[in-house]
N, C-alpha and C positions, 0 to 999 in steps of 0.2 A: 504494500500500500504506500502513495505515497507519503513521503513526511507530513506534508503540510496535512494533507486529512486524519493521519494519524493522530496527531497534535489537538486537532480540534475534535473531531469524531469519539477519539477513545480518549478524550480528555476526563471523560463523567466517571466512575464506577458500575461495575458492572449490576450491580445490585442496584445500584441508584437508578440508573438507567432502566433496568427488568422490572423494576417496581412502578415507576412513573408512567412507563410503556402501556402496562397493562393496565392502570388508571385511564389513560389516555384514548384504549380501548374501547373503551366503554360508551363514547361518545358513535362512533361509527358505527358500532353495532345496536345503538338504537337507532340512527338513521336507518342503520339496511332494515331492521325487524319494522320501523315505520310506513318504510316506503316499500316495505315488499306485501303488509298486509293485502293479501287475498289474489298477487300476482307473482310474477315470475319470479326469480329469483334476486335477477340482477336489471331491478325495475331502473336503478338508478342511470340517468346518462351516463359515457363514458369519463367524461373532461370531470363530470364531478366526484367518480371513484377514484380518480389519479386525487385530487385533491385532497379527499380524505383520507388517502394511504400516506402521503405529503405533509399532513400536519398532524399526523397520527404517529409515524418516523421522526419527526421534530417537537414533538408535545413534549421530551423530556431536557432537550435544550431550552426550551421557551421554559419550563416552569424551572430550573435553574436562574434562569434571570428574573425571572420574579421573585422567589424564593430570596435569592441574592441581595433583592434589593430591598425587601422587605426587612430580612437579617440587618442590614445597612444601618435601615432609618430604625426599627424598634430596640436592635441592640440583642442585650441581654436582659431586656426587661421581660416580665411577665402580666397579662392581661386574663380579667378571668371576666366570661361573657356566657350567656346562656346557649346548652350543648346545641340548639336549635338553632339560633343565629350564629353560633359559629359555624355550624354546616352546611347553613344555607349559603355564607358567607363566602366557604371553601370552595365548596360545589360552582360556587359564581365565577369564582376566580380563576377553577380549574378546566372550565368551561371556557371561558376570556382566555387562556393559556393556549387551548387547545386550537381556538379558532384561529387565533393570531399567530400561530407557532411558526408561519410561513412567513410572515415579518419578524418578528422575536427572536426566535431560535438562532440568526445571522450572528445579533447581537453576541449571543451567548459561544457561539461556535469560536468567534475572532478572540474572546474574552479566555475560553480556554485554551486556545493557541498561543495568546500572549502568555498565559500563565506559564503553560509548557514549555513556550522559549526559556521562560524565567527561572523554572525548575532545571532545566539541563543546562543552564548555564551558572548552578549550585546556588540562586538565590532563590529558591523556593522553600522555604524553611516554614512560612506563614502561613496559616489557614485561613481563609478567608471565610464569609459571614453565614454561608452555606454553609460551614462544615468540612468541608473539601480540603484536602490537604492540596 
């Protein structure tokens, strides 16, 4: 592979990655179960299954930079709000992630490329607000 995708691609954990993935999931396959009620399979047009495979592959870049930036601005604080509004809260967001992941996801790709450079060139010592070594 080359470097540069190597850098930004397998910049995540593999876990991090397998976990957000299958969140992300979830989204496209109520599309299909939506738009296939009572027809073919694959009711959907073409250009918009590419789509959703597209921000479905990138939903875990994009929620890295959210994630990111939220860690950023709240810190290490802690906020205690009802299990209900925080879910719906999640759910909002994780949905915004998803949809935008074809804008976002860039963001986050170049962000771990840069860190990568930063790591192999022995100044990667610092975890940033994700968690992410």
């Amino acid at each position: 592979m080359h470097p540069v995708l190597a850098k930004s691609f397998g910049g995540l954990p593999p876990g991090y990655y397998v976990r957000q993935f299958l969140f992300g999931l979830c989204f496209p396959v109520l599309l299909f179960l939506a738009s296939t009620h009572g027809k073919a399979l694959l009711a959907l047009p073409v250009h918009l299954q590419v789509i959703l495979v597209i921000n479905t592959l990138l939903y875990p870049y994009s929620r890295f930079v959210y994630e990111s930036v939220v860690g950023y601005i709240v810190g290490d604080n802690a906020f205690i709000f009802p299990v209900i509004l925080f879910g719906a809260v999640k759910l909002f967001t994780m949905l915004l992630c998803w949809t935008f992941a074809i804008f976002i996801a860039p963001i986050g790709l170049v962000w771990l490329y840069v860190r990568s450079g930063r790591q192999s060139l022995g100044d990667g010592g610092d975890v940033d607000d994700a968690g992410f070594q």
